[in-house]
N, C-alpha and C positions, 0 to 999 in steps of 0.2 A: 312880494317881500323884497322889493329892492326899491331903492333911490338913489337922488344925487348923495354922491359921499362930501361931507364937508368938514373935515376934522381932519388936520395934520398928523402924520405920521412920524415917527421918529428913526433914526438909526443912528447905533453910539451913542446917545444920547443927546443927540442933536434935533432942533425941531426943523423938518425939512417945507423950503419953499413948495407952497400947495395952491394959492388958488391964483388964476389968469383965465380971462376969458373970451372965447378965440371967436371969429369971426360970424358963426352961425348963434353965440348965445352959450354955448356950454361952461359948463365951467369944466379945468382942464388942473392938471395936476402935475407938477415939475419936480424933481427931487436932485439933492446933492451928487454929484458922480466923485463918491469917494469922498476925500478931503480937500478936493477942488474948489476952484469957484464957481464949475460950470454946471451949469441947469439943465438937467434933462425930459423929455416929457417920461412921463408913468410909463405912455405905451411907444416903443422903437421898432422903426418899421425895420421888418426884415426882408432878403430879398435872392436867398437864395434859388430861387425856381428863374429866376430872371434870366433870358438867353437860353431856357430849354423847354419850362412849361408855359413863360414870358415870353412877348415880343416885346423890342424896344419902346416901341410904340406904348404898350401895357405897362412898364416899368415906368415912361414917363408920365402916364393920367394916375398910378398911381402913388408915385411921386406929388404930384400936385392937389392931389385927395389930402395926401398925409399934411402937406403944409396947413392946407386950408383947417383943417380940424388943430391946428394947433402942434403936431407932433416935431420939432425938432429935432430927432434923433433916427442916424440912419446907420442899419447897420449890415454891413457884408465881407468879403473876406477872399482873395487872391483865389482862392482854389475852386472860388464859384462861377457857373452854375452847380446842382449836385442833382442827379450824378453826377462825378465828376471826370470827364475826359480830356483827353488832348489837344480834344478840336474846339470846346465849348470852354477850356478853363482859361480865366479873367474878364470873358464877355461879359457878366454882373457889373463889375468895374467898371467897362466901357460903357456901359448902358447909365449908369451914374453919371460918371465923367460927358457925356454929351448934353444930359440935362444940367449938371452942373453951368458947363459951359453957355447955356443962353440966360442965367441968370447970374445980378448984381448983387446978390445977400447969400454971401459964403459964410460970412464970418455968423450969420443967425442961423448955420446948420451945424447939430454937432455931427461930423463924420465916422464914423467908425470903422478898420476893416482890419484884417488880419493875416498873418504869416502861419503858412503850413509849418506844422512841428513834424518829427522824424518819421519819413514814410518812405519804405523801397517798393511800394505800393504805387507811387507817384513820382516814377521815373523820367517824365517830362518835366519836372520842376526842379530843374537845376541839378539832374541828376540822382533826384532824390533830395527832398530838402532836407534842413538839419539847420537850428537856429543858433548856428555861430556867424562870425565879425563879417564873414564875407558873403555869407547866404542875404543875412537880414536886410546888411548896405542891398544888396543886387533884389532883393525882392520888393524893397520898400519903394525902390526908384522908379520899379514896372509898376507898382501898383497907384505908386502919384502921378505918372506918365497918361494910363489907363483911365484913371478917374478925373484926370485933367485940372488940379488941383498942386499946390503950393506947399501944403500940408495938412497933417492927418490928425484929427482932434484925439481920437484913441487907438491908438496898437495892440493892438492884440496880441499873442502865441496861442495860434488855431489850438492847438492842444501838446503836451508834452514831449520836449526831447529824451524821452524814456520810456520802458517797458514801467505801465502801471496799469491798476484800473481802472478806463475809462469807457467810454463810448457802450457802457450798456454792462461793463466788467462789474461786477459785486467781488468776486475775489482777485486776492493781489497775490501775483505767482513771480516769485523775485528772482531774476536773472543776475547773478552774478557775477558774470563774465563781459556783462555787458559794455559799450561802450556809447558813452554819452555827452553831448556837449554842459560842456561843468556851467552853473546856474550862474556862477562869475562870469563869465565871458559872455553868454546871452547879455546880462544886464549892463555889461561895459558896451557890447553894442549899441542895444538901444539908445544908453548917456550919450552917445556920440551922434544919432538921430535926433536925439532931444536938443544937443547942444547946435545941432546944425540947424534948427528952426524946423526941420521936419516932422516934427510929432511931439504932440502938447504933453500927452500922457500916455501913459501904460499898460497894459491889463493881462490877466489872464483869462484861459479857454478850455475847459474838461480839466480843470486840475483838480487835487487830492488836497484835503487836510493837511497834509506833509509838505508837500508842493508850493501850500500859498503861504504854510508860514515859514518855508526855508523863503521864498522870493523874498518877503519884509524882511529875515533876517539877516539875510546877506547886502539888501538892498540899505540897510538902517548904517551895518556895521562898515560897509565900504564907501557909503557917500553918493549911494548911484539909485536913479528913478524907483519911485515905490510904487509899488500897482497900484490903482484905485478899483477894480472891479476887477468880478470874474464869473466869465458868462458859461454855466452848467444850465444841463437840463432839469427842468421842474414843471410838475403838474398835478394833477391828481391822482395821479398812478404811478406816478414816479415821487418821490417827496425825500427820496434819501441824500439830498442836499443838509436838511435840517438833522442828518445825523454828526456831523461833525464841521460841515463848516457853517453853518447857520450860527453858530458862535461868532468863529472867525471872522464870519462879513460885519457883525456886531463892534464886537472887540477892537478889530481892527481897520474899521470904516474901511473894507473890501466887501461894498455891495453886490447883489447878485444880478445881472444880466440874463433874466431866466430866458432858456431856447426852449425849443415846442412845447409850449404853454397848454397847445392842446393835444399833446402826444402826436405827434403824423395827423394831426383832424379824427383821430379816435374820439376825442371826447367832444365831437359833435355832435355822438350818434352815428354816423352818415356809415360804419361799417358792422355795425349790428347786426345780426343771424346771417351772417356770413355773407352780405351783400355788400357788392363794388361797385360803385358807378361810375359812370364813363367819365373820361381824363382823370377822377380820384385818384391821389399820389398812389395810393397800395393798389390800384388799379393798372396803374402804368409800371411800377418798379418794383419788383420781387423783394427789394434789398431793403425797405422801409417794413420790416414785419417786426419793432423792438416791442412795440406794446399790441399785437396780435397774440392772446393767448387763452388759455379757458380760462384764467384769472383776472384778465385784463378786460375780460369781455363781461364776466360777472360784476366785477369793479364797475365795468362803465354804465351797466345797466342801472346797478345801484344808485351811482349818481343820476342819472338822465331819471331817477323815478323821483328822485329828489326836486330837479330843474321841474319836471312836470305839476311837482304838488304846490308847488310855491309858485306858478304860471311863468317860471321864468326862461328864457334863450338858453338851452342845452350849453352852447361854444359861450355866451356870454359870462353863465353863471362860472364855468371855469377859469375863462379870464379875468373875473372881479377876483375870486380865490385869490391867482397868483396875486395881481394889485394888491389886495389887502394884508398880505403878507411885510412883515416890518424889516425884512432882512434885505427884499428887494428893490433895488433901485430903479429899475425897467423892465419892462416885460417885452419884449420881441415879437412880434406877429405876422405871419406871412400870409399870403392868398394870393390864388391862383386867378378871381374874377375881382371886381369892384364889388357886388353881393354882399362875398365872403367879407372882402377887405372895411365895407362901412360897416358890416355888425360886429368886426371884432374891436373896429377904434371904438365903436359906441357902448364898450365893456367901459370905459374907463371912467363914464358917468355914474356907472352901478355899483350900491354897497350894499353889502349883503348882510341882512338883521341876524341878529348872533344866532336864532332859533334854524337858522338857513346853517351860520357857520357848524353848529350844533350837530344838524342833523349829516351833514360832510364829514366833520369827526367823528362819528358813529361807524359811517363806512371807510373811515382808512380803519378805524381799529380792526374791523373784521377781515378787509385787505388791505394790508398795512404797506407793503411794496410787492403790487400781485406783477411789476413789471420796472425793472431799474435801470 
């Protein structure tokens, strides 16, 4: 029950650039970033494991995987590897920045990377980062330094200079006392990155309903950079983006940048009746257990009977999901081998016949967010 997808997609009401076709024959799919001009592919390569469960070496084949299949879109983030320590944090970066470096077509990649938001968790970084005037100048410079590059096609804010719900939070527990860098002074910095040729555009990272429409509103009302994206998690077992900003990215062409598309490689299968296999991320790291739960495992089974009835790739049939999804601009995808990394670019030739989409909404209804 799947094919090439060949029917454009929309968001805002825009019809977004959709077909090109890359070097092997496929046909490939590019969509608006925001209200920009720039073109991104469907699927954006991720690369957080790079310099822990990556060697350089590995980051750069697949680097030049992702090219060859058409993906221009690369995205990473100051804080990576993850885990994230003291000894491994901005190696992703430099592992970028050296393949960068031996190539002549910068301007046909779009770059992506991001600044930590408020963490006394991450006292190597500047102290403790915190996304005001003097943080973002001093992180943005190690991060152009690191990646060996001129400027940054998207900035990011890893996630929020404030106590809210994110990172797995369903309830919002409001600290009053708190103190926060004001969403004004963030975006006055960035204006001054932007104005200085450092960085094209904008975005956010784990923000709230609240969050992305204070950013447009303060962003509109003072004359300073307006986000184009904001990359939350989504997938199958997690979908509580579409409860309040699935609008938003709508409304206000602030597309979605969805992260672990496959939950941690849950919705590969690969951790089913309690098996781990060896280097598997939940194998190696205690701390990756957000979608390990007797709901998340019921959820996933449900799906994987679904992938099975229809003959389709377990990890693929959930990367078409996200794809087909009209709120999202890009999907993110990581892997740990080549394997992993050609079957999940080759989600992005798959569209799944409504009787498939059909049968997927049946089982969110019954687990509707068995893991958020």
């Amino acid at each position: 029950m799947g094919q090439i997808c060949c029917s454009p997609l929309t968001l805002a009401g825009n019809v977004l650039p959709y077909k090109a076709i890359n070097p092997g024959g496929c046909t490939l799919e590019y969509r608006k970033l925001g209200n920009t001009d720039i073109d991104v592919s469907v699927i954006c390569l991720g690369t957080m494991t790079w310099g822990e469960q990556n060697t350089e070496a590995e980051a750069h084949q697949q680097l030049d995987y992702g090219l060859s299949q058409g993906i221009n879109f690369i995205d990473t983030a100051e804080m990576y590897p993850v885990p994230p320590t003291e000894e491994t944090q901005g190696r992703t970066e430099s592992y970028i920045g050296s393949w960068l470096q031996q190539r002549a077509d910068r301007d046909k990649i779009v770059l992506a990377t991001k600044v930590a938001g408020a963490a006394d968790w991450l006292p190597y970084l500047r102290g403790g980062p915190r996304l005001n005037k003097q943080q973002i100048a001093a992180a943005l410079d190690a991060s152009l330094t690191r990646l060996k590059t001129d400027y940054i096609d998207l900035y990011q804010l890893h996630w929020p200079d404030r106590s809210t719900n994110f990172f797995g939070q369903l309830g919002y527990q409001h600290q009053p006392d708190e103190v926060s860098t004001p969403i004004l002074e963030t975006l006055e910095a960035l204006a001054e990155q932007v104005k200085a040729g450092k960085v094209r555009q904008v975005g956010l990272s784990n923000e709230t309903p609240w969050g992305a429409m204070k950013f447009l509103s303060v962003a509109e009302q003072a004359g300073l950079p307006r986000m184009v994206s904001i990359q939350n998690p989504y997938n199958l077992l997690n979908r509580t983006f579409e409860l309040g900003l699935a609008e938003v990215a709508h409304r206000e062409q602030l597309g979605l940048l969805a992260y672990s598309p496959l939950a941690f490689g849950t919705l590969s299968g690969k951790y089913l009746q309690g098996k781990r296999p060896a280097k598997a991320r939940l194998s190696l790291y205690s701390r990756f257990t957000r979608y390990i739960s007797a709901q998340g495992e019921a959820a996933t089974e449900a799906y994987k009977e679904i992938a099975d009835r229809y003959q389709l790739d377990f990890s693929q049939m959930a990367l078409a999901y996200v794809n087909s999804r009209s709120f999202v601009t890009s999907n993110i995808i990581g892997a740990t081998s080549m394997d992993q990394l050609e079957s999940n670019v080759a989600s992005m030739e798959l569209h799944l016949e409504q009787e498939v989409i059909e049968a997927i909404e049946s089982v969110h209804g019954t687990y509707t967010y068995p893991c958020p």
